[in-house]
C-alpha positions as a Markdown table, in Angstrom:
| # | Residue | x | y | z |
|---|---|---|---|---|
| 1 | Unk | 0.0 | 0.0 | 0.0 |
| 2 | Unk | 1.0 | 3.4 | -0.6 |
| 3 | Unk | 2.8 | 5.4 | 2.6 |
| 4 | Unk | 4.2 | 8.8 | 3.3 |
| 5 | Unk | 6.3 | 9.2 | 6.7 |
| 6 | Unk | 5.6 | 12.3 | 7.7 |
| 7 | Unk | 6.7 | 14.2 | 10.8 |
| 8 | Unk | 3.8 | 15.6 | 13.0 |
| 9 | Unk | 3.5 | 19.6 | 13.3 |
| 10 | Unk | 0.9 | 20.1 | 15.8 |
| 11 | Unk | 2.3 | 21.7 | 19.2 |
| 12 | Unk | -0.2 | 19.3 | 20.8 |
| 13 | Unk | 0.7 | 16.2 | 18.9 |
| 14 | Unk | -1.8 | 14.2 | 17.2 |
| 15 | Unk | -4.0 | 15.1 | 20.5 |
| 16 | Unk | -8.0 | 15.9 | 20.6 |
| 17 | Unk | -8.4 | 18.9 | 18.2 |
| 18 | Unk | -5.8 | 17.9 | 15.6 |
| 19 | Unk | -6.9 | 14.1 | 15.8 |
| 20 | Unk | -10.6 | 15.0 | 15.2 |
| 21 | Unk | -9.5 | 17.3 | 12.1 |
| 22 | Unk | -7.8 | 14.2 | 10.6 |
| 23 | Unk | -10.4 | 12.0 | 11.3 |
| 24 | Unk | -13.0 | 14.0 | 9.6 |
| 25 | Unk | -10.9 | 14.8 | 6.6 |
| 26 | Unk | -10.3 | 11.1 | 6.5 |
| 27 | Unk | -13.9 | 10.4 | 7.0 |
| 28 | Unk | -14.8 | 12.6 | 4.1 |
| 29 | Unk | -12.2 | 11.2 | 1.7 |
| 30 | Unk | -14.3 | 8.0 | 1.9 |
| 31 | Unk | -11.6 | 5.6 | 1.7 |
| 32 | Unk | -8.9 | 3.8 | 4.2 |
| 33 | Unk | -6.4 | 5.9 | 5.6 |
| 34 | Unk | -4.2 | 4.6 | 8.4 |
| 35 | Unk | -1.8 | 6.2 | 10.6 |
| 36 | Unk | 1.1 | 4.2 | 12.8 |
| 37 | Unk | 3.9 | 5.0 | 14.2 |
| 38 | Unk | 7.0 | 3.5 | 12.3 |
| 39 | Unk | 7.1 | -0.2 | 13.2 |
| 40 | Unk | 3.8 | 0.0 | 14.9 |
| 41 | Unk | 0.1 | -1.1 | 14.2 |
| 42 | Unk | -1.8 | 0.6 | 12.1 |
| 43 | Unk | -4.7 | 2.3 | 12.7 |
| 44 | Unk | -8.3 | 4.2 | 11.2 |
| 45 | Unk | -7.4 | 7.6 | 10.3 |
| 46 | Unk | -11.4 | 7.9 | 10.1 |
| 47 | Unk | -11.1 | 7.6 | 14.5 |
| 48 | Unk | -9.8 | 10.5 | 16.3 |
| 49 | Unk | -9.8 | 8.1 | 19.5 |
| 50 | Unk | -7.6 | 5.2 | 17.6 |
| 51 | Unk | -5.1 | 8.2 | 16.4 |
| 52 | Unk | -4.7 | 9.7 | 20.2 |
| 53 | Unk | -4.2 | 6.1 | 20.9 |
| 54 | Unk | -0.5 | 6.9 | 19.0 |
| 55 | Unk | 0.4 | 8.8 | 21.6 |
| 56 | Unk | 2.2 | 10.9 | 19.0 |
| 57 | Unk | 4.4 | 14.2 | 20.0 |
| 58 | Unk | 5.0 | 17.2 | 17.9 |
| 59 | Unk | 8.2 | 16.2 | 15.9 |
| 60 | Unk | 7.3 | 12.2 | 15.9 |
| 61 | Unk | 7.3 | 10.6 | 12.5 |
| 62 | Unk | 4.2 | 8.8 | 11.6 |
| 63 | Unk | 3.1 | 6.7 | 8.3 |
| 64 | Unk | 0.0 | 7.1 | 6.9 |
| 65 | Unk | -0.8 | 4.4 | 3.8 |
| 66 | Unk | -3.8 | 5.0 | 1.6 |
| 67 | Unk | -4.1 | 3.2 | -2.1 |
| 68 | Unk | -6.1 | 6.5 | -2.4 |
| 69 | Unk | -3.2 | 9.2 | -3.7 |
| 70 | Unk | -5.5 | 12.0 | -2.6 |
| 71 | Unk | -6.3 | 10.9 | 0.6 |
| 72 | Unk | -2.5 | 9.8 | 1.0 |
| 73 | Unk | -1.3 | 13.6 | 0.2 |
| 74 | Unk | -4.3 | 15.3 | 2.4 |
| 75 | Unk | -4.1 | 13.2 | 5.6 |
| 76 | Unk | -0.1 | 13.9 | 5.1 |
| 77 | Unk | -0.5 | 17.1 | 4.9 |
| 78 | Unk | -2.8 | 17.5 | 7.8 |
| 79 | Unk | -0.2 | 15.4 | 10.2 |
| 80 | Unk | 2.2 | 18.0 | 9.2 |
| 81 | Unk | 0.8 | 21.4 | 10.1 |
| 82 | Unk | 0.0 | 22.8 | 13.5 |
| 83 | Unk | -3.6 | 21.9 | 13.9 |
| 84 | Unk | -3.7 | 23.7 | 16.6 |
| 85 | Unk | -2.9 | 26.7 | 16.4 |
């Protein structure tokens, strides 16, 4: 499957308000999206409570897989700003 490691940007990590944000854009994409720490399990990108599960700090790389190459890019990109700002 497709991947991109990507490094999170939110000050928070991948914490309530940036998780939710990723959730729904992966929601509305409408196809799987995963997220896992490198080595780890994935899991839903569609469930803002599975991607908290992470535990993942600002600066942690994270891989998200998609066959989707628009999903892929916009979930990426999302783990890589500061959602909460």
């Amino acid at each position: 499957m497709p991947s991109k490691n990507v490094v999170v940007g939110s000050a928070v990590g991948l914490h309530a308000r940036p998780a939710a944000l990723i959730a729904q854009a992966a929601v509305e994409a409408g196809v799987p999206v995963t997220i896992a720490t490198p080595g780890g399990t994935p899991v839903d990108a569609g469930s803002a409570m599975m991607i908290m599960t992470l535990g993942a700090k600002v600066g942690d790389e994270v891989v998200v897989e998609s066959e989707d190459a628009a999903a892929l890019d916009t979930i990426a990109g999302l783990v890589e700003q500061n959602l909460d700002a």
